[in-house]
N, C-alpha and C positions, 0 to 999 in steps of 0.2 A: 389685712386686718378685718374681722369681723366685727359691723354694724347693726347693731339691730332693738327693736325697740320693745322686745320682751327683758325680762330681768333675769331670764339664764338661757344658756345654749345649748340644747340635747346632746349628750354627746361630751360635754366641755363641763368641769371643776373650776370653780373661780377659786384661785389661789390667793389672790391679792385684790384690794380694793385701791385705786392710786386717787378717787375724787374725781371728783364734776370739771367735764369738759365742755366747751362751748364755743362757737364760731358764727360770725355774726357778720352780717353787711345792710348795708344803709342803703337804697338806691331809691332815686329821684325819676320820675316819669321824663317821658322826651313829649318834645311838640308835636315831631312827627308821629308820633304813636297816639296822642292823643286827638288828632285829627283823624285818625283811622278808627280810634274805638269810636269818636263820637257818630263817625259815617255809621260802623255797625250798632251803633246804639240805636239809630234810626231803623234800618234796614235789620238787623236782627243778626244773630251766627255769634261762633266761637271769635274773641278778638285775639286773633293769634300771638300777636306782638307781648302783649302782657301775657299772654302762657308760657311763653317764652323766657320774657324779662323775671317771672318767677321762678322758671327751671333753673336756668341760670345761678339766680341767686341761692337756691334749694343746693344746688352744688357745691358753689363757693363755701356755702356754711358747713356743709359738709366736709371738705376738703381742709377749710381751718380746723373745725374740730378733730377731725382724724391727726392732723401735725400737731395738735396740740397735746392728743394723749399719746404717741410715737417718743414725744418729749418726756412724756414722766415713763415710759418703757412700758406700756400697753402694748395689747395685741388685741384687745375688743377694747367694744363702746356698747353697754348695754343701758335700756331703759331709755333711747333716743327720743326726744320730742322737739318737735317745732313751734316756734312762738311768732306771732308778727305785731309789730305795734306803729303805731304813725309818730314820726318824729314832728313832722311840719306838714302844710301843704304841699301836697304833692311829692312825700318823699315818705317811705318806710322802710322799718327794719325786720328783716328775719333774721332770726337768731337758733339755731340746732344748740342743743345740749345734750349730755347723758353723764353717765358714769363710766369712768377708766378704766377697765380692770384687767389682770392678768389671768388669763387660760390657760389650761392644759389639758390632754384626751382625759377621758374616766379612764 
């Protein structure tokens, strides 16, 4: 399936438009990681753990979204953006969206 977050595909005819897809997860910081940023908060550097804890998540929202337009019989996902918001202390949500649509060669 092709991703991506322009609004066409070189190459590719949007024959079908199937609607907004989206995939989303919530995740809450850990103890342990937060003793480690606060170390590098002092001392300075990249805080690995949360580059991480956001890859992670960057994926998962990905991965729902992709199953979700598979569901209405896609084969791209154009126009992708990512959104983050705070649910509570100490927990947020990333959320991927785009549009569903069905491709085929010029």
């Amino acid at each position: 399936m092709i991703i991506t977050t322009t609004e066409a595909i070189p190459g590719k005819q949007i024959k079908r438009i199937l609607g907004i897809v989206r995939g989303n997860t919530i995740r809450a910081r850990h103890l342990g990681r937060d003793i480690t940023a606060a170390f590098k908060n002092i001392t300075g550097g990249e805080i690995t753990e949360y580059t991480k804890l956001m890859a992670e998540s960057r994926e998962q929202c990905l991965d729902r979204m992709r199953e979700e337009a598979l569901t209405l019989g896609a084969n791209a996902v154009i126009g992708v953006r990512f959104m983050t918001s705070s649910m509570m202390q100490n927990a947020s949500e990333l959320l991927a969206y785009g549009t569903a649509v069905y491709v085929e060669d010029d």
